[in-house]
N, C-alpha and C positions, 0 to 999 in steps of 0.2 A: 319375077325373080326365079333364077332359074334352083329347082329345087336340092339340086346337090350339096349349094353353094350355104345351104344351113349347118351343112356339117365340117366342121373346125378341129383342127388336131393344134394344139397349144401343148409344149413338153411340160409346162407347168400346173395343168388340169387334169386330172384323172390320167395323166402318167402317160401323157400323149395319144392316149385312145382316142378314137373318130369319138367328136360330142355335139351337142345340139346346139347349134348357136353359141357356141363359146361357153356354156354352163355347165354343170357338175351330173348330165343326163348324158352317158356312151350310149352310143348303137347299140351297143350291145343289151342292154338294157331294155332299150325302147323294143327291142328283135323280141326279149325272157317275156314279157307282159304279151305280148301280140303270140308267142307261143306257147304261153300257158292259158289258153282263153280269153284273156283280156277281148273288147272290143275296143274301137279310135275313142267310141265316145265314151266307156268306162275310161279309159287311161285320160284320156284328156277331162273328167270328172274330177277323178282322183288328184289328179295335177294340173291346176288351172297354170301353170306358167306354161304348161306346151301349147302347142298350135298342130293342126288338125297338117297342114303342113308338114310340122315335124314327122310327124308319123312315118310319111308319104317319101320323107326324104332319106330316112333311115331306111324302108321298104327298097327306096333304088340307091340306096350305096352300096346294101349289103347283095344287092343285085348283080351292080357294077362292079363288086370285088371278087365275087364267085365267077364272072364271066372273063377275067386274069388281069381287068388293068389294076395298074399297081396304086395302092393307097395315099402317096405323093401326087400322082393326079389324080384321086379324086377329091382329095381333103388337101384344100392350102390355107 
């Protein structure tokens, strides 16, 4: 599975922000814990619905959006 493909933009979920798998977790989110010291396997402790995966796929969205493609390709 290709890992981008975790992240889902729904206008009826957190307001159409990139999220993990269809669920109530934004990148942006998963970015705040991973930038405020979290480690994968604290966060994925703390929150057993993520996957070690998710992490990894938030990691290269927010990769892929800072490098200019546009958020439409990469979240469908």
């Amino acid at each position: 599975m290709d890992l981008i493909s975790r992240i889902t933009v729904e206008a009826e979920i957190c307001h159409g922000k990139p999220c993990i798998r269809g669920m109530r977790w934004p990148v942006e989110v998963i970015l705040d814990m991973l930038g405020s010291g979290m480690t994968i396997q604290e966060i994925l402790e703390d929150h057993p619905e993520l996957e070690r995966e998710d992490i990894f796929a938030s990691l290269q969205f927010a990769k892929l959006s800072l490098s200019g493609t546009s958020l439409t390709e990469l979240a469908s």
